[in-house]
C-alpha positions in Angstrom: 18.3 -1.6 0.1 14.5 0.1 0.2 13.5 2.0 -2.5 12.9 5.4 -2.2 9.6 6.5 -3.2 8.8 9.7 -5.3 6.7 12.4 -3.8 2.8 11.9 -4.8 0.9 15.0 -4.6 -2.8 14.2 -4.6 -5.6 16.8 -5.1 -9.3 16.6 -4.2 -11.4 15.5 -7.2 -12.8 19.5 -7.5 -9.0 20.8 -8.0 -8.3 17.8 -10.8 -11.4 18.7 -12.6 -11.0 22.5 -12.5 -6.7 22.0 -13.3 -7.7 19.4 -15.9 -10.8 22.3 -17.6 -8.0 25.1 -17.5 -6.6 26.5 -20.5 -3.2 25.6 -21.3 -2.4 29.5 -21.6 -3.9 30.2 -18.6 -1.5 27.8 -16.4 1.5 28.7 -15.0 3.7 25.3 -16.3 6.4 26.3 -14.4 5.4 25.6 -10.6 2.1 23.5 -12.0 1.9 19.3 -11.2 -1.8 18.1 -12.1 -1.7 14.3 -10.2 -4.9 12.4 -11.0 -5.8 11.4 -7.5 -4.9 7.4 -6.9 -8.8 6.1 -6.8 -9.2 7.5 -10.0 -5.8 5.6 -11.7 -6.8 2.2 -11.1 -9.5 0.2 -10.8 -10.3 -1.9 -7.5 -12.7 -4.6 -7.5 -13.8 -5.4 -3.7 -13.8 -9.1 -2.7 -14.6 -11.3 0.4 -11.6 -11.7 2.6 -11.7 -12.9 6.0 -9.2 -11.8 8.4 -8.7 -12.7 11.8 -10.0 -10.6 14.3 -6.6 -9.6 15.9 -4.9 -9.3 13.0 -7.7 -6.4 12.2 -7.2 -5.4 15.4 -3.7 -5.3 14.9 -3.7 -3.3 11.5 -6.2 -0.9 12.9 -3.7 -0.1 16.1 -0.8 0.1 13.2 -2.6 2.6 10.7 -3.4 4.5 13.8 0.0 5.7 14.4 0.9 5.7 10.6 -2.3 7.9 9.9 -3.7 5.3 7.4 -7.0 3.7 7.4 -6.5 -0.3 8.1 -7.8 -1.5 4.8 -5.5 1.1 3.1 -2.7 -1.0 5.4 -4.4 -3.6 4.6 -4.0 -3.1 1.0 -0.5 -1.9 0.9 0.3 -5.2 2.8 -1.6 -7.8 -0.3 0.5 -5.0 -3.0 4.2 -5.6 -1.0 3.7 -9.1 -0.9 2.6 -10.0 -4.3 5.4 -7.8 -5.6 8.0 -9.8 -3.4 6.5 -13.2 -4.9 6.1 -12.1 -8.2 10.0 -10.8 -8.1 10.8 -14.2 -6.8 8.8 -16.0 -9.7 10.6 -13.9 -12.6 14.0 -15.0 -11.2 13.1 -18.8 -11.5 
């Protein structure tokens, strides 16, 4: 069974700073959600990988239709499968 995911709302880095500088009494708490935006929750460090060129062809054609860049696929891809293995290790 998949699990569902929760909702992300993500805001350009000019809306965070100016919800973030906003007085608490000046916000309306009621409708109000300030997400920091993903790059700025964790820290990426870029490495060398090398890929196959049809496999980037491949994930390029893929994030095409899913509206993602490929080394955002690319990335989600690396994340799923070290999640699976390191699910698989903690059973053991």
């Amino acid at each position: 069974m998949k699990k569902k995911l929760a909702n992300v709302v993500q805001h350009s880095d000019r809306e965070y700073r100016e919800a973030s500088q906003m007085k608490l009494k000046d916000a309306d708490m009621s409708s109000a959600v300030v997400v920091k935006p993903i790059w700025r929750m964790r820290r990426t460090h870029p490495i060398p990988l090398r890929i196959e060129g049809v496999d980037i062809a491949t994930a390029k054609r893929i994030g095409r239709v899913k509206g993602l860049p490929y080394q955002t696929l690319l990335k989600v891809y690396i994340r799923e499968g070290i999640e699976r293995d390191r699910k698989l290790i903690t059973r053991n």
